[in-house]
C-alpha atoms as an extended CHARMM CRD file, in Angstrom:
* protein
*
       250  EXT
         1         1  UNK       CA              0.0000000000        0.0000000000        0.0000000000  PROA      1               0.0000000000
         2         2  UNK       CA              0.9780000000        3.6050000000       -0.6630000000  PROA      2               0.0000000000
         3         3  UNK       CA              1.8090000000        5.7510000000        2.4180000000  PROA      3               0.0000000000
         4         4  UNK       CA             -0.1420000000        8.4420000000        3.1490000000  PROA      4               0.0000000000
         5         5  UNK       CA              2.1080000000       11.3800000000        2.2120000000  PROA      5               0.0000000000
         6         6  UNK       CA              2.6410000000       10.4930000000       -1.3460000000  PROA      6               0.0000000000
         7         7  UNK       CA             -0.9680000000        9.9420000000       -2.3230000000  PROA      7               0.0000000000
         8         8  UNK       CA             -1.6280000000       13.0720000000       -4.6240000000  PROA      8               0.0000000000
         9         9  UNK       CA             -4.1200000000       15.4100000000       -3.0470000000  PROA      9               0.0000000000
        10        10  UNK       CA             -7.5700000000       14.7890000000       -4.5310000000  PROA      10              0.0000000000
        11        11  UNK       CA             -8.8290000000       17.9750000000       -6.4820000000  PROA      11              0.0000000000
        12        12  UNK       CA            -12.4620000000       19.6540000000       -5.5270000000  PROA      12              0.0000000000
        13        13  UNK       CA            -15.1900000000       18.7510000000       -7.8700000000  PROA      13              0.0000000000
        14        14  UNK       CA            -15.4040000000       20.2380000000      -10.7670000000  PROA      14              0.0000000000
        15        15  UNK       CA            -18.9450000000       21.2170000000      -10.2610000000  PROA      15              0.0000000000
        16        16  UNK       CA            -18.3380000000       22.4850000000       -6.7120000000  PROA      16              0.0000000000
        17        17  UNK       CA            -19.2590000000       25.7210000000       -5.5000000000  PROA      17              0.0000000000
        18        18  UNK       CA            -17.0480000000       26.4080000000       -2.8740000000  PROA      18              0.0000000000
        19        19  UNK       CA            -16.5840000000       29.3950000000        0.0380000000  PROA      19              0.0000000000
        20        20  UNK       CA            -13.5300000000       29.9660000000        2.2340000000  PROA      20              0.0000000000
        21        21  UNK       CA            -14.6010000000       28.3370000000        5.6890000000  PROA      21              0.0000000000
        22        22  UNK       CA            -12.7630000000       30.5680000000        7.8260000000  PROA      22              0.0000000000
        23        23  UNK       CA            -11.0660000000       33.7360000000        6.5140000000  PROA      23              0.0000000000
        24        24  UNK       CA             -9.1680000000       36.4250000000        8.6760000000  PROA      24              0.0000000000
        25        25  UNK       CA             -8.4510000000       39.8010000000        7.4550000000  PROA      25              0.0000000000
        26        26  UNK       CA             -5.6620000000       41.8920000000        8.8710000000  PROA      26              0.0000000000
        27        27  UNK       CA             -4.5750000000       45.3150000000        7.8220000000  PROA      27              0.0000000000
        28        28  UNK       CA             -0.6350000000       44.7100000000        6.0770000000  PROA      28              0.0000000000
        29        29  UNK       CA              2.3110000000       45.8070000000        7.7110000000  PROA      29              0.0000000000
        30        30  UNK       CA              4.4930000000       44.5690000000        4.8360000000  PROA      30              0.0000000000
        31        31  UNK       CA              7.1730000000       46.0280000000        2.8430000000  PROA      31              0.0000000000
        32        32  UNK       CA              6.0870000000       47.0120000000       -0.7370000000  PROA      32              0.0000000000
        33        33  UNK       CA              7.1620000000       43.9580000000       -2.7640000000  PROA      33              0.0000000000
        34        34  UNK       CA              6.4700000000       41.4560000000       -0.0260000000  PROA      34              0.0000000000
        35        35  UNK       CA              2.8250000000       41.0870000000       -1.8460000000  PROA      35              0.0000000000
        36        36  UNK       CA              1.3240000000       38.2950000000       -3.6520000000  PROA      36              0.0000000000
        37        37  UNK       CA             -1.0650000000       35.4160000000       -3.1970000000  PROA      37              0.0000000000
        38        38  UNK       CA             -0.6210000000       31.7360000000       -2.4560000000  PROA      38              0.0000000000
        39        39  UNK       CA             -1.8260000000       27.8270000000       -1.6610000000  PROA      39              0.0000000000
        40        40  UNK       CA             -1.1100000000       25.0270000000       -0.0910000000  PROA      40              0.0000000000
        41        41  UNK       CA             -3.9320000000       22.1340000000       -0.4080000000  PROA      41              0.0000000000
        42        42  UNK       CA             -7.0350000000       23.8150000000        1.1380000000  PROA      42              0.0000000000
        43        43  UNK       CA             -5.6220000000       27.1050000000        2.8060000000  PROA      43              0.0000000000
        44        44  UNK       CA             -5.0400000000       30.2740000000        0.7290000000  PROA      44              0.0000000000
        45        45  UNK       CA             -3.4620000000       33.3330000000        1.6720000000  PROA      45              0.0000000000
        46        46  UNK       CA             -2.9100000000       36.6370000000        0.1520000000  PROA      46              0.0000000000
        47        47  UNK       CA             -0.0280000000       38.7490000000        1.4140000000  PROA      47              0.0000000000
        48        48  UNK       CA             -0.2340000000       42.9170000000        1.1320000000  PROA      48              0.0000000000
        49        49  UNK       CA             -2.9400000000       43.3540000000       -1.2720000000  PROA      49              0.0000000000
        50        50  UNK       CA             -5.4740000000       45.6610000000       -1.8790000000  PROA      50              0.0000000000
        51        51  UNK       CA             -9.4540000000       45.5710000000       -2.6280000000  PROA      51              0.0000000000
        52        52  UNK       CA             -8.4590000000       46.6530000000       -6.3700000000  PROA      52              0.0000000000
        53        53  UNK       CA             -5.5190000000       44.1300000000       -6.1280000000  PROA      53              0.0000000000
        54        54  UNK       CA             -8.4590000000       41.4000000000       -5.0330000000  PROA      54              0.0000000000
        55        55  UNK       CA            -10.6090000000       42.1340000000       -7.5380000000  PROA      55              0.0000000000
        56        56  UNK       CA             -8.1680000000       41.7460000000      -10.4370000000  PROA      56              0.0000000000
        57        57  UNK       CA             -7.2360000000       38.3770000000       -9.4000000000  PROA      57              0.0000000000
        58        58  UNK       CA            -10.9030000000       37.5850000000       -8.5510000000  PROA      58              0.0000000000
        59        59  UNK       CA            -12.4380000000       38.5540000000      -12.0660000000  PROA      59              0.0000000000
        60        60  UNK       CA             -9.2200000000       38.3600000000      -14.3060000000  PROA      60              0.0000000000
        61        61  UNK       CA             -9.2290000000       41.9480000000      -14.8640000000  PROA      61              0.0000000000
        62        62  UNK       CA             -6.7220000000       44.9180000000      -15.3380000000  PROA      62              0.0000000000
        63        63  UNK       CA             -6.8860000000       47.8120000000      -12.6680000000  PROA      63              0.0000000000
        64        64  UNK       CA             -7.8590000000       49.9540000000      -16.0410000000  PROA      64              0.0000000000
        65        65  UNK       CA            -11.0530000000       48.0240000000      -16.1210000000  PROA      65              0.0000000000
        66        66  UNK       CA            -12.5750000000       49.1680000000      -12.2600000000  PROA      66              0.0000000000
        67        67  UNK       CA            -14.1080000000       52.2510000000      -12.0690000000  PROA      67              0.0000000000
        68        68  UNK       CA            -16.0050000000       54.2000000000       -9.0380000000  PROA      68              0.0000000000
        69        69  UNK       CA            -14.0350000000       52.7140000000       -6.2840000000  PROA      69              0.0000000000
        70        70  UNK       CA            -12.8140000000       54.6840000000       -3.6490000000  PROA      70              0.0000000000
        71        71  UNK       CA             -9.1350000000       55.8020000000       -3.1450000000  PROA      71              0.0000000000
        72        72  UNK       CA             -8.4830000000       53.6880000000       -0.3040000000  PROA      72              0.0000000000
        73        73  UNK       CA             -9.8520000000       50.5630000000       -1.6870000000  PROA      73              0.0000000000
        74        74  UNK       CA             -6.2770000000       51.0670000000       -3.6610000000  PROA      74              0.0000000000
        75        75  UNK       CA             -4.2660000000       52.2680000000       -0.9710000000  PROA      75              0.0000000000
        76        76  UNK       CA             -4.7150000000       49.9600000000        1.6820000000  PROA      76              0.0000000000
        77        77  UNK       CA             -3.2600000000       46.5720000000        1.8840000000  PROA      77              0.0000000000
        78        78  UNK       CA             -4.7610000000       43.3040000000        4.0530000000  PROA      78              0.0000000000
        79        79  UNK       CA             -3.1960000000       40.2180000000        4.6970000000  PROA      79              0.0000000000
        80        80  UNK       CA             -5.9070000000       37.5220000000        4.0920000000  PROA      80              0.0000000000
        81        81  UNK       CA             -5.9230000000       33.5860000000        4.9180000000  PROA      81              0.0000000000
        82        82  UNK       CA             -8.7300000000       31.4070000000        4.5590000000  PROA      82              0.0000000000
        83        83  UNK       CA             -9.3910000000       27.5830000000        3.8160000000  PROA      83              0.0000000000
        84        84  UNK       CA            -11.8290000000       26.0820000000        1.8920000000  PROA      84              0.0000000000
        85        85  UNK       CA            -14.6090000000       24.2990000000        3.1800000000  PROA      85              0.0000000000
        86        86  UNK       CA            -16.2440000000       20.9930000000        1.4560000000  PROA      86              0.0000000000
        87        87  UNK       CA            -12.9840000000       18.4500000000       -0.0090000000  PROA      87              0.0000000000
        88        88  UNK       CA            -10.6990000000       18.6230000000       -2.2070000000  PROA      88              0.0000000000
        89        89  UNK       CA             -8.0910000000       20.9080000000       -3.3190000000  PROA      89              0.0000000000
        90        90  UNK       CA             -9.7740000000       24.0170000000       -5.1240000000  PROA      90              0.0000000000
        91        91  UNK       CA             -9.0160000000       25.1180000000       -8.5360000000  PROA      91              0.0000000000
        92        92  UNK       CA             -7.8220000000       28.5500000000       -9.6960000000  PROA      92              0.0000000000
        93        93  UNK       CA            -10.8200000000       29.2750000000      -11.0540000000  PROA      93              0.0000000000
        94        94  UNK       CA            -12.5730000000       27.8240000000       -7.8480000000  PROA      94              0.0000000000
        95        95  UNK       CA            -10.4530000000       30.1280000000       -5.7860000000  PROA      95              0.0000000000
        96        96  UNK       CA            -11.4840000000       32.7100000000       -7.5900000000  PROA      96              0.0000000000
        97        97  UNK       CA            -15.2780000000       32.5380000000       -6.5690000000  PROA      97              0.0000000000
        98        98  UNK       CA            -14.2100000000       31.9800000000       -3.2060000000  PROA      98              0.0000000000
        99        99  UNK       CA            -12.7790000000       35.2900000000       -3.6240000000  PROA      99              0.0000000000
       100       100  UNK       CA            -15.7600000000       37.3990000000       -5.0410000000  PROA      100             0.0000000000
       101       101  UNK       CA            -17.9600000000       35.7410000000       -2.7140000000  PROA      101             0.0000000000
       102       102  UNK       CA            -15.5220000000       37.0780000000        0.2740000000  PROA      102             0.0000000000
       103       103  UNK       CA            -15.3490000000       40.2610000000       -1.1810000000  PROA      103             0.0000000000
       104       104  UNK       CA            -19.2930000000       40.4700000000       -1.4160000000  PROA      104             0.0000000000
       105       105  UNK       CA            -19.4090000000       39.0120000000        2.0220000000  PROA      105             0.0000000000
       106       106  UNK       CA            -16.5680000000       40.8930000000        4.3570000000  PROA      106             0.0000000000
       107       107  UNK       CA            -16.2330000000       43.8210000000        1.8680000000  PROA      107             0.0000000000
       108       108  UNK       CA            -19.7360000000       44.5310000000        0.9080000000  PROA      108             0.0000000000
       109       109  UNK       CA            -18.9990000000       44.9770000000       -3.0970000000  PROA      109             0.0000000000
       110       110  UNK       CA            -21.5680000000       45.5810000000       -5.2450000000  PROA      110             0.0000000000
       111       111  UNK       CA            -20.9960000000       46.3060000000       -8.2690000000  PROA      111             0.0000000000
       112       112  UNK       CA            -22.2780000000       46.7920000000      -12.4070000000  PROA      112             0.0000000000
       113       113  UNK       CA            -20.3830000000       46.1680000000      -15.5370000000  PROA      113             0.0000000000
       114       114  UNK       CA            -20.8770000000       48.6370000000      -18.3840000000  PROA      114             0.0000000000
       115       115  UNK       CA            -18.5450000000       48.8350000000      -21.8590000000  PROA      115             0.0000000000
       116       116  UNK       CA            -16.2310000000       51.1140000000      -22.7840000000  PROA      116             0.0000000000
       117       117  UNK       CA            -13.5620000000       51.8490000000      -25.1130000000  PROA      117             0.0000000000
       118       118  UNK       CA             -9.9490000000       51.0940000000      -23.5640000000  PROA      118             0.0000000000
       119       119  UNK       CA             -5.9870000000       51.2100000000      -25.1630000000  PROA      119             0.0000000000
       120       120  UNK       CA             -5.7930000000       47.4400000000      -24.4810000000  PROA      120             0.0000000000
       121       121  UNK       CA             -2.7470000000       44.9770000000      -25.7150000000  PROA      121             0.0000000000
       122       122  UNK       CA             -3.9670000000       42.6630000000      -28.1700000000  PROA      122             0.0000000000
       123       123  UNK       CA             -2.1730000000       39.1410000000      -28.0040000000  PROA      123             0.0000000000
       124       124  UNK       CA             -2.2130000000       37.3560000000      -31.0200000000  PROA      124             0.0000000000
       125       125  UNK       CA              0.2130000000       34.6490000000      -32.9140000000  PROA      125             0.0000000000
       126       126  UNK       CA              3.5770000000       35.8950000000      -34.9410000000  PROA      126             0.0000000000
       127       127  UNK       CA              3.1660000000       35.8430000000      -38.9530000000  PROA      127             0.0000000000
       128       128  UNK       CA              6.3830000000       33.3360000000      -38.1370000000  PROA      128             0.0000000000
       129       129  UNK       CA              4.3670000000       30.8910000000      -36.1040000000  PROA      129             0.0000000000
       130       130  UNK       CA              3.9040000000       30.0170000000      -32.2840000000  PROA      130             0.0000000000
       131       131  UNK       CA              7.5450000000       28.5060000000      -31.1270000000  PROA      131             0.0000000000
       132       132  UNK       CA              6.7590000000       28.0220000000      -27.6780000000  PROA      132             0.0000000000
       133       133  UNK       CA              6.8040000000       23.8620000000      -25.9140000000  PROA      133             0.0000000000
       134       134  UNK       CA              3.9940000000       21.8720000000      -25.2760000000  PROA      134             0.0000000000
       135       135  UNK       CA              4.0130000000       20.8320000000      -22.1400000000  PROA      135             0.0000000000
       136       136  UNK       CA              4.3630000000       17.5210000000      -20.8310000000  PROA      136             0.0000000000
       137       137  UNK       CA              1.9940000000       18.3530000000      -18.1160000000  PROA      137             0.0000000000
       138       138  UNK       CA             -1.3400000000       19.0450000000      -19.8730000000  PROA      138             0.0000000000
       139       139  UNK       CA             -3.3840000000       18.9190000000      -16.3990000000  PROA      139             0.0000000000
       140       140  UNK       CA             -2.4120000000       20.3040000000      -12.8990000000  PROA      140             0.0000000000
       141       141  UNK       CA             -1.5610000000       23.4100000000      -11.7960000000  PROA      141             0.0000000000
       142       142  UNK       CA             -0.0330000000       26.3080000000      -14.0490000000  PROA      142             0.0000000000
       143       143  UNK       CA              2.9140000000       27.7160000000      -12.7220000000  PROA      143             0.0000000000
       144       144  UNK       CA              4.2150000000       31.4200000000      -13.7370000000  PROA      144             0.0000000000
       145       145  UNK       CA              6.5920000000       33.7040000000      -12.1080000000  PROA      145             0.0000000000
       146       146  UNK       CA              8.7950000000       36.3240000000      -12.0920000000  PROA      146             0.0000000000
       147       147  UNK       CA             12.7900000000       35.3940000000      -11.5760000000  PROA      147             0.0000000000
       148       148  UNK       CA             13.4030000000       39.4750000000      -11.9090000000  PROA      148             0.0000000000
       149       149  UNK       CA             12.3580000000       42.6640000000      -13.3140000000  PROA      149             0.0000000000
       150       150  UNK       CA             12.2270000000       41.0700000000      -17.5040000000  PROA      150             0.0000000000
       151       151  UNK       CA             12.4690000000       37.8400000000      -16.7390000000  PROA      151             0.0000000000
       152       152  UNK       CA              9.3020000000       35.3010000000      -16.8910000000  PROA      152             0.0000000000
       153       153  UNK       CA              9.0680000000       31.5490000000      -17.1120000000  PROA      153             0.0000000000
       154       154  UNK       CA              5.7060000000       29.3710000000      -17.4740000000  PROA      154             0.0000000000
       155       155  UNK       CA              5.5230000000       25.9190000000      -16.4060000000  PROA      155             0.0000000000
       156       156  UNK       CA              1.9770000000       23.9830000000      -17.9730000000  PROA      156             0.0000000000
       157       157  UNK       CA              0.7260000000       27.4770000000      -18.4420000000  PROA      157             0.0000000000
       158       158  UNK       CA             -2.3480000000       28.1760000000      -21.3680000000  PROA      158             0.0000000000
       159       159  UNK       CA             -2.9410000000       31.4840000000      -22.7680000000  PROA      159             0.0000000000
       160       160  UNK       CA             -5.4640000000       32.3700000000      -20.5730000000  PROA      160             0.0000000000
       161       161  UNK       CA             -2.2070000000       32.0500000000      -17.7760000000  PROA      161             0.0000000000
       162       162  UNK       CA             -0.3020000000       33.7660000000      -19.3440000000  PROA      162             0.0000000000
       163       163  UNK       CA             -2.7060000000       36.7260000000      -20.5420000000  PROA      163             0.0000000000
       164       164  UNK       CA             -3.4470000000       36.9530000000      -16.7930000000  PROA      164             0.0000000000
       165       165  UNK       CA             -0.1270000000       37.1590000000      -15.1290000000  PROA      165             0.0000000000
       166       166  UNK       CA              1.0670000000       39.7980000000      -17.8550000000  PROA      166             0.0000000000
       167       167  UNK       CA             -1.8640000000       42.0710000000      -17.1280000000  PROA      167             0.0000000000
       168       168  UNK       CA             -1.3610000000       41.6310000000      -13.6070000000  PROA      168             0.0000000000
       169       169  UNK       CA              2.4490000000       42.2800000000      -12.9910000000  PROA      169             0.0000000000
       170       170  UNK       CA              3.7270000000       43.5880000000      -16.4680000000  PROA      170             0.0000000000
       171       171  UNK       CA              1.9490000000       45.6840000000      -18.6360000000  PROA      171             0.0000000000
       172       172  UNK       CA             -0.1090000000       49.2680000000      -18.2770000000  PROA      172             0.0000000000
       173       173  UNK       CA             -3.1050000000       47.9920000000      -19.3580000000  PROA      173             0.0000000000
       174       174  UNK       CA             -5.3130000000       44.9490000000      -20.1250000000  PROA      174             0.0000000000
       175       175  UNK       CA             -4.4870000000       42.2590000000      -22.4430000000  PROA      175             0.0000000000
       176       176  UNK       CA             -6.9970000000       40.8780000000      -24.9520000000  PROA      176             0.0000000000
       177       177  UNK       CA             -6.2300000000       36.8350000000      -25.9670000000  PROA      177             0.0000000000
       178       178  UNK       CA             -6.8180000000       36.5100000000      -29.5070000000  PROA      178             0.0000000000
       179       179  UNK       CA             -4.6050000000       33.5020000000      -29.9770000000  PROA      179             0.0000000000
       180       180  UNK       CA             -7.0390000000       31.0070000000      -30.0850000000  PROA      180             0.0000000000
       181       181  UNK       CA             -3.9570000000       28.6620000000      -29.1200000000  PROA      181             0.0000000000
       182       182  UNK       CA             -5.1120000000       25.7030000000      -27.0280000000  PROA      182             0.0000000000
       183       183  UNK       CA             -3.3450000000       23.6150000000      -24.3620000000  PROA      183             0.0000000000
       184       184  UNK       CA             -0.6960000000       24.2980000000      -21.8260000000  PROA      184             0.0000000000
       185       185  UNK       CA              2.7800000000       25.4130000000      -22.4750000000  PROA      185             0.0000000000
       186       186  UNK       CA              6.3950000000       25.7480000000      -21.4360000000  PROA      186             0.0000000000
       187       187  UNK       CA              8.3050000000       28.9900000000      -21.7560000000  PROA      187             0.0000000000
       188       188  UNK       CA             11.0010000000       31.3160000000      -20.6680000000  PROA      188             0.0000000000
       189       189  UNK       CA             10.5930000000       35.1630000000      -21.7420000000  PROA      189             0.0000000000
       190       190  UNK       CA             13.7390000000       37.7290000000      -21.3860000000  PROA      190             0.0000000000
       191       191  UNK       CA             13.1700000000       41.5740000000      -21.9410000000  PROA      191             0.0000000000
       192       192  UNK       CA             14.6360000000       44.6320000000      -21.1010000000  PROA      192             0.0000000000
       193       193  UNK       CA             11.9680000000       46.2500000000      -19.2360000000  PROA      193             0.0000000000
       194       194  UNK       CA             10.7390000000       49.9460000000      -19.4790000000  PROA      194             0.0000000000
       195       195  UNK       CA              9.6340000000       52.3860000000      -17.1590000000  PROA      195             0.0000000000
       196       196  UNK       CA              5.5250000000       51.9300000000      -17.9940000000  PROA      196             0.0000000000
       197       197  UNK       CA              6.2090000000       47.6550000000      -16.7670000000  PROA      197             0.0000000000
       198       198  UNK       CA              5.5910000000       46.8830000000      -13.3810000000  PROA      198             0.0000000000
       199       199  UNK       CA              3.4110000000       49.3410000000      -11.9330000000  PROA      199             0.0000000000
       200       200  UNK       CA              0.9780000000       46.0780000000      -10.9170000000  PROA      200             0.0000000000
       201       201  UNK       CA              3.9620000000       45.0230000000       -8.4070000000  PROA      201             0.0000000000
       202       202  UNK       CA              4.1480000000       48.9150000000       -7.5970000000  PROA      202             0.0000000000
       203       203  UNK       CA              8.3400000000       48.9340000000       -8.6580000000  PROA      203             0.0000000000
       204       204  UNK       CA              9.7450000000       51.1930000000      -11.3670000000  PROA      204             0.0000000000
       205       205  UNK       CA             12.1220000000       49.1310000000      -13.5520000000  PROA      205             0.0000000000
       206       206  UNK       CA             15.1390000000       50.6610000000      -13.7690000000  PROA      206             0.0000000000
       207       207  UNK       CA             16.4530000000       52.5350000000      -17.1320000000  PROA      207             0.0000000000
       208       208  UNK       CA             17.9450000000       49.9620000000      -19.6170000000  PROA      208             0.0000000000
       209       209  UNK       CA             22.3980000000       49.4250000000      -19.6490000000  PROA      209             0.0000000000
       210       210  UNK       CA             23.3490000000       50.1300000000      -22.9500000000  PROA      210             0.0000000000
       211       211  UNK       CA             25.1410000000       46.4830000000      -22.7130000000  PROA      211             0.0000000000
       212       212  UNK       CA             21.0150000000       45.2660000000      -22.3220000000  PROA      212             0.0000000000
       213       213  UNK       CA             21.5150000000       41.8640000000      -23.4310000000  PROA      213             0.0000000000
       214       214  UNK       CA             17.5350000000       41.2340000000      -24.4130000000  PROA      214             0.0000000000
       215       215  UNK       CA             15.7520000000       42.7610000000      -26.4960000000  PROA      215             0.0000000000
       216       216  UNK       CA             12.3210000000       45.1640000000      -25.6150000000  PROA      216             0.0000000000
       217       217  UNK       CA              9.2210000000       43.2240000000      -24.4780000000  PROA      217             0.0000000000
       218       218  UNK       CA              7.2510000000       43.3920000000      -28.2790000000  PROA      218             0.0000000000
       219       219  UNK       CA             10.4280000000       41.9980000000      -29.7580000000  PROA      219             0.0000000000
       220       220  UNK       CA             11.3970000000       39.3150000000      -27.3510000000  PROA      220             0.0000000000
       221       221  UNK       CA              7.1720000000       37.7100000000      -27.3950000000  PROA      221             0.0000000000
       222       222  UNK       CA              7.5590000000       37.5630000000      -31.2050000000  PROA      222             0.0000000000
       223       223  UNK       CA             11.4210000000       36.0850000000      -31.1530000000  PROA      223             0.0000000000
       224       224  UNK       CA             11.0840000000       33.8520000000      -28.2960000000  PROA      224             0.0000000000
       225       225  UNK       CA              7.2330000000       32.4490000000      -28.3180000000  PROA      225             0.0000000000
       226       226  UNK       CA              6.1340000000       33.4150000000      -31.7390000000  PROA      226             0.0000000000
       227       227  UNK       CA              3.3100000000       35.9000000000      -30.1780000000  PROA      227             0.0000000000
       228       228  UNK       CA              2.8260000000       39.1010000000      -31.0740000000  PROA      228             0.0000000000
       229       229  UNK       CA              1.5700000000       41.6120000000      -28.9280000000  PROA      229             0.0000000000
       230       230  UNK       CA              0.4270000000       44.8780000000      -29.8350000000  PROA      230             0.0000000000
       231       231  UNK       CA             -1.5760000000       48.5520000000      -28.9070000000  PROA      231             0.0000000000
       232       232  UNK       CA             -4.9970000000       48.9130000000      -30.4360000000  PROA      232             0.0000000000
       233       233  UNK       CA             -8.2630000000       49.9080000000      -28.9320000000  PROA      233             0.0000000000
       234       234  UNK       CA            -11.3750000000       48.0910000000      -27.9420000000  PROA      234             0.0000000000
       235       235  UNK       CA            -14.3790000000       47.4490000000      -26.5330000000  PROA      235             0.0000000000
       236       236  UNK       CA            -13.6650000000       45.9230000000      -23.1060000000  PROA      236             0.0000000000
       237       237  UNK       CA            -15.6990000000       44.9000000000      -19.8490000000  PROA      237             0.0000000000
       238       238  UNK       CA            -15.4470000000       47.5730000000      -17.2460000000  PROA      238             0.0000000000
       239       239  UNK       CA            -16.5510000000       46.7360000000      -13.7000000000  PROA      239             0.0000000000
       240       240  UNK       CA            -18.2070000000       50.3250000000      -11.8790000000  PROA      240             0.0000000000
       241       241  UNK       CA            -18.0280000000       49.7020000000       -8.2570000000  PROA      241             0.0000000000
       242       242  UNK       CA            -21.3880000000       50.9020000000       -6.3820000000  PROA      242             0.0000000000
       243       243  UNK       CA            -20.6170000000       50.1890000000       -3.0450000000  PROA      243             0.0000000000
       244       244  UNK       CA            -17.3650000000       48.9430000000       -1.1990000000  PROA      244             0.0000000000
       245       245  UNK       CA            -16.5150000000       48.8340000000        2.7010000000  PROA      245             0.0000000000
       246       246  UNK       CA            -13.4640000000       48.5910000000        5.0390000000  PROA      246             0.0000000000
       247       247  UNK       CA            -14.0740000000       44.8530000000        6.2210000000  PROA      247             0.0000000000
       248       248  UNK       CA            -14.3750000000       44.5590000000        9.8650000000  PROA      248             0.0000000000
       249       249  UNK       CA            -11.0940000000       42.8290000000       11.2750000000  PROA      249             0.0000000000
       250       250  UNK       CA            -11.0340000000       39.4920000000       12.8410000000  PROA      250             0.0000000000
């Protein structure tokens, strides 16, 4: 018989609809960059973020794309843990309506969406062709991170990922997928950053050396994953906050 430890954690049901059991809510005393969000199993944790930064994560969206909310829903930052309740280890996207129904729950949000035009980034595949690796991993978990200022790498990531995490961290504004590439990929992406990356982590990236060894961002999606990503405007979602509230701490 297998031991215990090295059975694989069962994932939640797919047709689960699942809230955080217990969540506490502290106001952050963190440094800046010490921010981000996290699981292990059933317990989730957020570290320094703020309503806005919640709501991204919760709805996929870029800060561009909330309106009406008030300035502090920006400027202050909560440390949040909570655990699932039911069984199972929750999905992203599960986590992510554990999220919005926290935030209607502890933060009162209320909200409508309206459309509007928006100077969005639209992602779409190189004349030359898509280069990046399949993954061998075509189920699981998605991993993609930052290893510096310009430097990204995807593990079993789709677009969807990907479109996510550079809306969230990298770029000014929000990111429309018009690959229409399926499946889950591996990739490493080297830039030299400029000053309008970043502001989702809150850092300024610091001016190029002339010795940059990488290329700009536009070039190095199109040499190194065959993507091409590019300024154009559109009709996006926007989400007009009607009502937000400090939570009450716990």
């Amino acid at each position: 018989a297998m031991p215990e430890a090295a059975k694989k954690p069962k994932p939640m049901a797919a047709d689960a609809d699942p809230s955080f059991e217990v969540v506490t809510i502290k106001p952050s005393r963190r440094e800046p960059l010490d921010k981000g969000f996290g699981q292990r199993g059933r317990r989730f944790t957020v570290n320094n973020d703020s309503v806005t930064d919640l709501v991204t994560l919760a709805w996929g969206l870029h800060v561009r794309q909330i309106a009406g909310a008030p300035s502090w829903a920006e400027s202050e930052k909560f440390d949040i843990e909570g655990e699932a309740d039911g069984e199972g280890v929750p999905s992203l996207d599960q986590w992510r309506i554990m999220l919005r129904k926290m935030l209607a729950d502890r933060f009162h949000l209320a909200f409508h969406t309206e459309k509007k035009e928006l100077s969005v980034y639209a992602l779409t595949v190189a004349k030359t062709g898509m280069t990046m690796t399949k993954s061998l991993n075509q189920d699981g978990l998605a991993g993609l991170g930052l290893r510096g200022l310009g430097s990204a790498v995807g593990r079993s990531a789709n677009m969807g990922n990907f479109r996510n995490f550079m809306q969230a961290f990298v770029l000014d504004r929000p990111v429309l997928d018009q690959t229409g590439i399926e499946g889950r990929y591996d990739f490493q992406l080297d830039w030299a950053p400029d000053e309008f990356q970043f502001s989702g982590l809150g850092v300024k990236a610091p001016p190029a050396r002339d010795s940059e060894p990488h290329p700009d961002l536009y070039t190095a999606i199109q040499q190194q994953m065959g993507l091409k990503l590019e300024a154009v405007k559109a009709q996006v979602e926007v989400m007009v906050v009607d009502r937000v509230e400090k939570p009450s701490e716990n």
